[in-house]
VEXLUMNU-938444 format. One record per residue: x, y, z of N, C-alpha, C, O in turn. Coordinates in pm, whole numbers. Example, Ala and Ser with C-alpha at 12.3 -4.5 7.8 and 13.67 -1.06 7.14 Angstrom:
BEGIN
+--------+--------+--------+--------+--------+--------+--------+--------+--------+--------+--------+--------+
|    n_X |    n_Y |    n_Z |   ca_X |   ca_Y |   ca_Z |    c_X |    c_Y |    c_Z |    o_X |    o_Y |    o_Z |
+--------+--------+--------+--------+--------+--------+--------+--------+--------+--------+--------+--------+
|   1319 |   -569 |    780 |   1230 |   -450 |    780 |   1320 |   -330 |    780 |   1424 |   -332 |    846 |
|   1285 |   -225 |    708 |   1367 |   -106 |    714 |   1290 |      3 |    787 |   1341 |    114 |    804 |
+--------+--------+--------+--------+--------+--------+--------+--------+--------+--------+--------+--------+
***
This chain:
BEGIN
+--------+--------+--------+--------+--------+--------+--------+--------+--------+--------+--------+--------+
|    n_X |    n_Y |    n_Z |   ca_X |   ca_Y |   ca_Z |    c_X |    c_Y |    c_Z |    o_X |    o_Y |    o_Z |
+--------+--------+--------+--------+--------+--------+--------+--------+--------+--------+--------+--------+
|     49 |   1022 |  -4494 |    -83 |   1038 |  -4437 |   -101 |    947 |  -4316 |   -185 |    974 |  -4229 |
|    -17 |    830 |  -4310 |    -28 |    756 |  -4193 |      6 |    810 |  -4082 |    -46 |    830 |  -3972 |
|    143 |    836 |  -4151 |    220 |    917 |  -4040 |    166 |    998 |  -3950 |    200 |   1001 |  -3831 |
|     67 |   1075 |  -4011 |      1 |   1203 |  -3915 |   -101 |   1142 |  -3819 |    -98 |   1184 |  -3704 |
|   -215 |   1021 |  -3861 |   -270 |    989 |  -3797 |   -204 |    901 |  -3666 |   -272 |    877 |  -3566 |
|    -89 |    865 |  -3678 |    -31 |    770 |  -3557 |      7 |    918 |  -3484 |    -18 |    932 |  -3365 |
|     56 |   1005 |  -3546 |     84 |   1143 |  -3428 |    -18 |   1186 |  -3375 |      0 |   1244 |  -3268 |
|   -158 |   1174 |  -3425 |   -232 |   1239 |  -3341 |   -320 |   1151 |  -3258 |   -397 |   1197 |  -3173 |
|   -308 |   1028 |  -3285 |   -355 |    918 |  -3205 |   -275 |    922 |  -3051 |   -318 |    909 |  -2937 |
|   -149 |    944 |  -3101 |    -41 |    945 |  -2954 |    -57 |   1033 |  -2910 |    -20 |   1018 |  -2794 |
|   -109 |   1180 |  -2931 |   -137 |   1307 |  -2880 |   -224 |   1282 |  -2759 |   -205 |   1296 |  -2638 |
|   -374 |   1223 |  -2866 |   -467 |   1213 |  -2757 |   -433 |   1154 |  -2665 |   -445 |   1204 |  -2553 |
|   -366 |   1000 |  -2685 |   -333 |    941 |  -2593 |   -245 |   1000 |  -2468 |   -259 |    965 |  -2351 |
|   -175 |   1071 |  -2505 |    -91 |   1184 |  -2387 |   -173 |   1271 |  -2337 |   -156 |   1307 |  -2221 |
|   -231 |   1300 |  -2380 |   -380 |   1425 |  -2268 |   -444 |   1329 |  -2230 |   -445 |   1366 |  -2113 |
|   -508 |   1222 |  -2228 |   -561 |   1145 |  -2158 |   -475 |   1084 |  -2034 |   -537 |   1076 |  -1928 |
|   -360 |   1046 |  -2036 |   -267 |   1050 |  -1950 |   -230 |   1144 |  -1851 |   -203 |   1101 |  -1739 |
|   -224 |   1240 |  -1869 |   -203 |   1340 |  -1812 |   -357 |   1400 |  -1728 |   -338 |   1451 |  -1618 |
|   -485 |   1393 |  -1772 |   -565 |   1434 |  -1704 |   -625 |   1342 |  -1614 |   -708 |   1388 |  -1535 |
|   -592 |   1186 |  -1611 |   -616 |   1113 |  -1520 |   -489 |   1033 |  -1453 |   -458 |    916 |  -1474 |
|   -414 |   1141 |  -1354 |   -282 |   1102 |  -1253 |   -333 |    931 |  -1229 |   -427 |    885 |  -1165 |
|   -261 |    887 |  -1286 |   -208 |    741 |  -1230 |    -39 |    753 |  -1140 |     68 |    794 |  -1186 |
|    -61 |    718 |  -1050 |     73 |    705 |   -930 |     95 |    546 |   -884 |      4 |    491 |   -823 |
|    228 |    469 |   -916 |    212 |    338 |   -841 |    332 |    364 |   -730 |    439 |    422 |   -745 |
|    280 |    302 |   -619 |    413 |    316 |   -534 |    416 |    115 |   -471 |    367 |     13 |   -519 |
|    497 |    143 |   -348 |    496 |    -29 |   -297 |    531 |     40 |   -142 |    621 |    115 |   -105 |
|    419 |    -21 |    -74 |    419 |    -36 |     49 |    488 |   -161 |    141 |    482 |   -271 |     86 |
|    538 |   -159 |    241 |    579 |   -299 |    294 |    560 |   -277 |    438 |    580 |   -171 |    498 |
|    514 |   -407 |    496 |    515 |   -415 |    622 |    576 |   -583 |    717 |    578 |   -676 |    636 |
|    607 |   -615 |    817 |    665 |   -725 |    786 |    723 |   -800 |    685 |    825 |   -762 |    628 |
|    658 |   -920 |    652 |    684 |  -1018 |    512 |    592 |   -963 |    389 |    606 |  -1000 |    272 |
|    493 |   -863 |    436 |    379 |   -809 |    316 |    425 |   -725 |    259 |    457 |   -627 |    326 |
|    442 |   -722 |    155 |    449 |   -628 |    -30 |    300 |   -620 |    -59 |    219 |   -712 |    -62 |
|    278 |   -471 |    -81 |    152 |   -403 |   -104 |    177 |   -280 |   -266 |    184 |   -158 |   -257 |
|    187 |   -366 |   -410 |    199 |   -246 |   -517 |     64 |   -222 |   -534 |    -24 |   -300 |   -571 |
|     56 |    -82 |   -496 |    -50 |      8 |   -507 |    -60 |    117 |   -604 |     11 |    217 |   -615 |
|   -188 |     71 |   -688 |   -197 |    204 |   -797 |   -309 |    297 |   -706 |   -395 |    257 |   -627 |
|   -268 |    454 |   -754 |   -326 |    534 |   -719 |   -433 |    634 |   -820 |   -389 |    746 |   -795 |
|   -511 |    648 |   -887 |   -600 |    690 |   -978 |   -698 |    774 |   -953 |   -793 |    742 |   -881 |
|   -687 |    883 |  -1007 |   -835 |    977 |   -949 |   -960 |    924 |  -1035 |   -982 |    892 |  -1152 |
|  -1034 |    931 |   -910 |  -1168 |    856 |   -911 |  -1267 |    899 |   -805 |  -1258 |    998 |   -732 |
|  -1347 |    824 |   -808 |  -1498 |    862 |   -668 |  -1410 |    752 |   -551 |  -1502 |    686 |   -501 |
|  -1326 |    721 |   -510 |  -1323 |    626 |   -359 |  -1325 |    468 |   -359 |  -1336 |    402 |   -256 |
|  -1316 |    424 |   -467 |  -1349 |    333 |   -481 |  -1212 |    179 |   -457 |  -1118 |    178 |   -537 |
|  -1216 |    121 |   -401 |  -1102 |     31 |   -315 |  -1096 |   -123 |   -340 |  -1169 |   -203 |   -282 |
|   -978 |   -164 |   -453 |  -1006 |   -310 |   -536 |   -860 |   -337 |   -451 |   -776 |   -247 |   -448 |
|   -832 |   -487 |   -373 |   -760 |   -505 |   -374 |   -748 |   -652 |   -381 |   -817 |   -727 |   -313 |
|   -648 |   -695 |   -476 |   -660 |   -853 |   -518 |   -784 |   -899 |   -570 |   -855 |   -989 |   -524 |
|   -807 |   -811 |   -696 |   -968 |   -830 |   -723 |  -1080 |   -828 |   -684 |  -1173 |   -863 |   -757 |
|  -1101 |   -773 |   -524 |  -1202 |   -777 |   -424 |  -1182 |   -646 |   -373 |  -1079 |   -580 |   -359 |
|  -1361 |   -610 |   -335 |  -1307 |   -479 |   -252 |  -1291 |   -480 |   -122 |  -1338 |   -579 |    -66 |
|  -1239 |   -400 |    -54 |  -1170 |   -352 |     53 |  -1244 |   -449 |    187 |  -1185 |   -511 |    275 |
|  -1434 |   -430 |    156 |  -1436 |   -494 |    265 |  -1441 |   -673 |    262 |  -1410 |   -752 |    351 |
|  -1476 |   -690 |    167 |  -1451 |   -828 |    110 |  -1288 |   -887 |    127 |  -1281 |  -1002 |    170 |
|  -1193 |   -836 |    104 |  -1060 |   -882 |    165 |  -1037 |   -856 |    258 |   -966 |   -945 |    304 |
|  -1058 |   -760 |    346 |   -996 |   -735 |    496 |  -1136 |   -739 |    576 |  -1143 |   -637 |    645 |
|  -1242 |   -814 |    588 |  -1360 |   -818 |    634 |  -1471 |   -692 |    709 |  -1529 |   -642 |    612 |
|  -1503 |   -647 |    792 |  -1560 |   -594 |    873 |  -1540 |   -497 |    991 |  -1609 |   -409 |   1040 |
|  -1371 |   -568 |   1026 |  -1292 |   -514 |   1161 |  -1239 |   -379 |   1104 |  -1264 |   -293 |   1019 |
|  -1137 |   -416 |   1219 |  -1066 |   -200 |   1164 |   -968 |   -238 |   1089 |   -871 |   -163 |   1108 |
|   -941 |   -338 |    995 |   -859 |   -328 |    886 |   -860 |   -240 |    766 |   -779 |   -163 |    713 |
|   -981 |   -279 |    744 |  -1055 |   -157 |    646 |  -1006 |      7 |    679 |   -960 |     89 |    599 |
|  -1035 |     22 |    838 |  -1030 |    178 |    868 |   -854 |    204 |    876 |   -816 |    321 |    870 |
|   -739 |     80 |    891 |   -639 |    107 |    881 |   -592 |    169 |    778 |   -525 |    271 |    760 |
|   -664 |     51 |    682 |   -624 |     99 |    526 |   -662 |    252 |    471 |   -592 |    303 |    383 |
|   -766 |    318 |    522 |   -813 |    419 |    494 |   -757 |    502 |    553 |   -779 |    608 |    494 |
|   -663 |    528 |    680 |   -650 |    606 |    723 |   -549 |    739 |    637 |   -571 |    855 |    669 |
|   -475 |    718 |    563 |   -407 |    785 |    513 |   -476 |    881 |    447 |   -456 |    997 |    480 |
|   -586 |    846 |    323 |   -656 |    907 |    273 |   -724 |    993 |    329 |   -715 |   1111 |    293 |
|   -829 |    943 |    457 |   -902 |   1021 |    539 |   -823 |   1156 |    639 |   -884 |   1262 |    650 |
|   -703 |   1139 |    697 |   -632 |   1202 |    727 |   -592 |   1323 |    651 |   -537 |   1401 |    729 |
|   -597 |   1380 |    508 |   -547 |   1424 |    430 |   -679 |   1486 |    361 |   -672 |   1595 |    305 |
|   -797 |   1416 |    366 |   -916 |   1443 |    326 |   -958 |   1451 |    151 |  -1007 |   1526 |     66 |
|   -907 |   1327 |    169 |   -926 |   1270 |    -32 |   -998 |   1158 |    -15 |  -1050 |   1137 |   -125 |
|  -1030 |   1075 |     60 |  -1129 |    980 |     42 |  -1160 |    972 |    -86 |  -1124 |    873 |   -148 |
|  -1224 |   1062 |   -143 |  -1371 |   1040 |   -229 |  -1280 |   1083 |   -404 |  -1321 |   1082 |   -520 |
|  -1156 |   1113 |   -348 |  -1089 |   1214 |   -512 |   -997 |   1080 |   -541 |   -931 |   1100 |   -643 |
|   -972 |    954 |   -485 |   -884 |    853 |   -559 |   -930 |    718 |   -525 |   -974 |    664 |   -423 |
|   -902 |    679 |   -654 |   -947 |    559 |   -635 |   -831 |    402 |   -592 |   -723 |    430 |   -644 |
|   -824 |    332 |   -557 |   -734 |    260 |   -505 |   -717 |     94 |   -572 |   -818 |     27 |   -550 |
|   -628 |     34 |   -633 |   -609 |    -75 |   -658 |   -458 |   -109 |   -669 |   -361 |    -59 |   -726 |
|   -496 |   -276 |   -542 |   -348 |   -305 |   -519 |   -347 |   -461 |   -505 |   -450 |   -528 |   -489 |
|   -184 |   -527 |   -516 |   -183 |   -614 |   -503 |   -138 |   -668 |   -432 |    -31 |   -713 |   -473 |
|   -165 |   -699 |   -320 |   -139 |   -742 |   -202 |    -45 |   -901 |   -172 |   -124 |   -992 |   -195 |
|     73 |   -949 |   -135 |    155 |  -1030 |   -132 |    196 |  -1067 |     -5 |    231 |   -973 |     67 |
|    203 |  -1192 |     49 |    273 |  -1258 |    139 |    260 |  -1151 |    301 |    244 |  -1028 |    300 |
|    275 |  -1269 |    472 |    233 |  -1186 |    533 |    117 |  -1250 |    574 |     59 |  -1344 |    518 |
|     86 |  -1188 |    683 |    -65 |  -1215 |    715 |   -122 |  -1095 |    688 |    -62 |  -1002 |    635 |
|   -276 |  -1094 |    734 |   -426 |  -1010 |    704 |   -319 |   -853 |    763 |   -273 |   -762 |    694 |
|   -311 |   -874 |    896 |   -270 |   -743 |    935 |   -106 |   -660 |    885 |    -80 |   -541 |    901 |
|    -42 |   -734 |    841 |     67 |   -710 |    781 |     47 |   -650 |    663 |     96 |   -542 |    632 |
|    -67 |   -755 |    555 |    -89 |   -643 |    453 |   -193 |   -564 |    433 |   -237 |   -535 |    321 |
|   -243 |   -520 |    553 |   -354 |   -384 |    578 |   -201 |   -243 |    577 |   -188 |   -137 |    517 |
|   -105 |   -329 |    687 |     12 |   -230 |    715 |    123 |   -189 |    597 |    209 |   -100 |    597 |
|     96 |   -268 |    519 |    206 |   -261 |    374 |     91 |   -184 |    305 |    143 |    -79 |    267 |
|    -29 |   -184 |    272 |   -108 |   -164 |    176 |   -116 |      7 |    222 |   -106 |     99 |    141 |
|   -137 |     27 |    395 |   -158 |    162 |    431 |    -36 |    264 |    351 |    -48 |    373 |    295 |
|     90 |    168 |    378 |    239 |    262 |    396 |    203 |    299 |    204 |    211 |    417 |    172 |
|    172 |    205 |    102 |    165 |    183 |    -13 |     95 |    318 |    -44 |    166 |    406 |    -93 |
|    -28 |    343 |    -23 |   -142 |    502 |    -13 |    -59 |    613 |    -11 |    -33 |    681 |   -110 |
|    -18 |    631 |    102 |     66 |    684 |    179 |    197 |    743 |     71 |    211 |    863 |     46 |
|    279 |    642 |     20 |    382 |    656 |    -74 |    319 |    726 |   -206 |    368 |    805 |   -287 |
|    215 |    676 |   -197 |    145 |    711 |   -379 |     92 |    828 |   -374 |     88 |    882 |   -485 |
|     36 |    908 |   -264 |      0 |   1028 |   -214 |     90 |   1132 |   -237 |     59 |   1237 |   -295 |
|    235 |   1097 |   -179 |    347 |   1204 |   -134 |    355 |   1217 |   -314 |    328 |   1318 |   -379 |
|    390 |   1110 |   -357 |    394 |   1137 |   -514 |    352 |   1234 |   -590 |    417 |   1316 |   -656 |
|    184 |   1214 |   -570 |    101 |   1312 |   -694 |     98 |   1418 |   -613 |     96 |   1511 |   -693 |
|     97 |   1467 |   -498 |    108 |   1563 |   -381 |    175 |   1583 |   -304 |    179 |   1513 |   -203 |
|    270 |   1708 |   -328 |    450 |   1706 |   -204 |    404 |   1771 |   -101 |    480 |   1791 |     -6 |
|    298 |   1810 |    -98 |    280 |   1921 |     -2 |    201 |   1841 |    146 |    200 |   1882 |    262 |
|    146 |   1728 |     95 |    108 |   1622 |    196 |    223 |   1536 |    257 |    215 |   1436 |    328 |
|    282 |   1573 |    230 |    442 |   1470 |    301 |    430 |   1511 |    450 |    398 |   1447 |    550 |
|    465 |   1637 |    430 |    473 |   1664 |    596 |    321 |   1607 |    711 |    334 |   1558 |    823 |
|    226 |   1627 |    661 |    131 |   1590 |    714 |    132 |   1420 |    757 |     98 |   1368 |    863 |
|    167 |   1380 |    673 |    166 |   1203 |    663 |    289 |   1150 |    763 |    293 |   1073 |    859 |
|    369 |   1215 |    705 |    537 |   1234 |    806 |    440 |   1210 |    952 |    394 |   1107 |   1001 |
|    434 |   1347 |    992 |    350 |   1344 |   1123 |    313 |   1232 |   1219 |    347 |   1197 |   1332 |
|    221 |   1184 |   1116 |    142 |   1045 |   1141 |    170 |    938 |   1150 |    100 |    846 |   1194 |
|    299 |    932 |   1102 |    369 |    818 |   1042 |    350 |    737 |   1005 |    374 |    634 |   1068 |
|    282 |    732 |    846 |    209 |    663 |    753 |    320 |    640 |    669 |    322 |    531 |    613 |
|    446 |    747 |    639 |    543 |    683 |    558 |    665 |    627 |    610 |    760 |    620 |    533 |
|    673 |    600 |    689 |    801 |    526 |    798 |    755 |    371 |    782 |    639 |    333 |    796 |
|    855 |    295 |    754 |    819 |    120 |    703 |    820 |     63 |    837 |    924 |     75 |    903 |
|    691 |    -17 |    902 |    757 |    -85 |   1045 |    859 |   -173 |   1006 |    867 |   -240 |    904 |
|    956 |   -162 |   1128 |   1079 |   -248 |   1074 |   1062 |   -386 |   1132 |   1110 |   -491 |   1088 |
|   1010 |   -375 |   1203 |    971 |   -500 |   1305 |    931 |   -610 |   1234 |    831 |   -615 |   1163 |
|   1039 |   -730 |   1262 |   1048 |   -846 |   1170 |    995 |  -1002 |   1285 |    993 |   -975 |   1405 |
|    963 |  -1124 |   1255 |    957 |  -1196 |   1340 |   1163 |  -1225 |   1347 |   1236 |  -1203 |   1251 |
|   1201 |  -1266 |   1457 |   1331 |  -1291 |   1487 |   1317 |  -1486 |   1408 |   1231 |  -1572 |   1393 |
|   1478 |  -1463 |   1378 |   1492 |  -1576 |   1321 |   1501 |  -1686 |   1435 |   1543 |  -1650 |   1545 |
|   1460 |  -1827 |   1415 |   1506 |  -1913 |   1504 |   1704 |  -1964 |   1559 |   1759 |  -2009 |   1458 |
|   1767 |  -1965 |   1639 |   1852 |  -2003 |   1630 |   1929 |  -2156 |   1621 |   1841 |  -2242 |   1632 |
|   2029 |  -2201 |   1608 |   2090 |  -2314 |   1649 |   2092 |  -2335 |   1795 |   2122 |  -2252 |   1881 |
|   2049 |  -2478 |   1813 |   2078 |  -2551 |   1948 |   2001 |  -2463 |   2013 |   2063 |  -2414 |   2107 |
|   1863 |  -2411 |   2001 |   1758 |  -2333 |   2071 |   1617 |  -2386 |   2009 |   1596 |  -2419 |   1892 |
|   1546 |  -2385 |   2093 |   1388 |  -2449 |   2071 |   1350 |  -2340 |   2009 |   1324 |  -2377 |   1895 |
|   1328 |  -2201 |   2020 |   1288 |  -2078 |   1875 |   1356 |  -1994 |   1869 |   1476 |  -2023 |   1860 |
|   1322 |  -1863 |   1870 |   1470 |  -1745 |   1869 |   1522 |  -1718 |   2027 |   1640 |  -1688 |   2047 |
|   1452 |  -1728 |   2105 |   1462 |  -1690 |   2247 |   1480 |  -1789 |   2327 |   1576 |  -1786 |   2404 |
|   1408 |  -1876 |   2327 |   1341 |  -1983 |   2391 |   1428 |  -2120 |   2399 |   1415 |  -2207 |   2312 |
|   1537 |  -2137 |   2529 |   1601 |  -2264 |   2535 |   1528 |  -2361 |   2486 |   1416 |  -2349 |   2437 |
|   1602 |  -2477 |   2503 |   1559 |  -2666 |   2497 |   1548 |  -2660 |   2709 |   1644 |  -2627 |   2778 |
|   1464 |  -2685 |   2743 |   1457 |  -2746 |   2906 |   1584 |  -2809 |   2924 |   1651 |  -2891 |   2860 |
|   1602 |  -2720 |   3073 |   1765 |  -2755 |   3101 |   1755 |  -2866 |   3228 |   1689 |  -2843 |   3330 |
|   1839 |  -3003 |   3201 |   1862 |  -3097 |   3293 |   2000 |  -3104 |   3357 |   2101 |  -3111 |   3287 |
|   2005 |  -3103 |   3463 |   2096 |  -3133 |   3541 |   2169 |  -3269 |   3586 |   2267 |  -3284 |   3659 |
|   2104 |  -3343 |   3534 |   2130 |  -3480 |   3505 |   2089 |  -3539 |   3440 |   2127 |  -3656 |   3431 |
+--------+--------+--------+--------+--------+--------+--------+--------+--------+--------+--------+--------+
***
């Protein structure tokens, strides 16, 4: 008799799963790691425990982060929570975007090409250059004397 009730406990639990798509993907941009869950919901945008405009303030960080969604025209059908890592502010607006973006193509193949387009899923590769030996930064001699 136990038996049956743990089977149908796990049942429900599998239709509940299934009717609310959870998608995690990982965005990156520079030094920033962005794991992003994706959840259908009303729009709603938690990242690092804060919402959207509370971590990325006022500017067009916010509208970076959104752009994927808005582009595609789901705004309002997922909800967004991520955890944002290392990097500065604009690095992980750019990891967090690519992160959407990844979690999208997921629950939806048919948006790839669209995003492709835009290039919301292409990782910037663009790194700061390392400093070298016997050089003041990566580029940048020591002042040259002639005597």
């Amino acid at each position: 008799m136990a038996e049956e009730i743990k089977t149908e406990e796990t049942k429900t639990e599998e239709t509940q799963a299934d009717e609310t798509k959870v998608q995690r993907a990982t965005g990156k941009r520079k030094t920033a790691v962005a794991a992003v869950r994706l959840v259908q919901g009303k729009g709603e945008f938690v990242v690092n425990g804060k919402t959207l405009e509370e971590y990325f303030g006022s500017g067009p960080l916010p509208l970076v982060v959104k752009q994927p969604l808005a582009a595609v025209d789901r705004l309002t059908k997922y909800n967004v929570y991520a955890n944002v890592t290392g990097g500065g502010i604009s690095g992980q607006a750019g990891a967090l975007r690519h992160g959407i973006s990844k979690a999208l193509v997921a629950l939806e193949e048919d948006l790839r090409q669209q995003l492709k387009r835009l290039g919301f899923l292409t990782r910037d590769p663009r790194m700061k250059e390392r400093k070298k030996y016997g050089q003041r930064g990566a580029r940048a001699r020591f002042q040259f004397s002639k005597r």
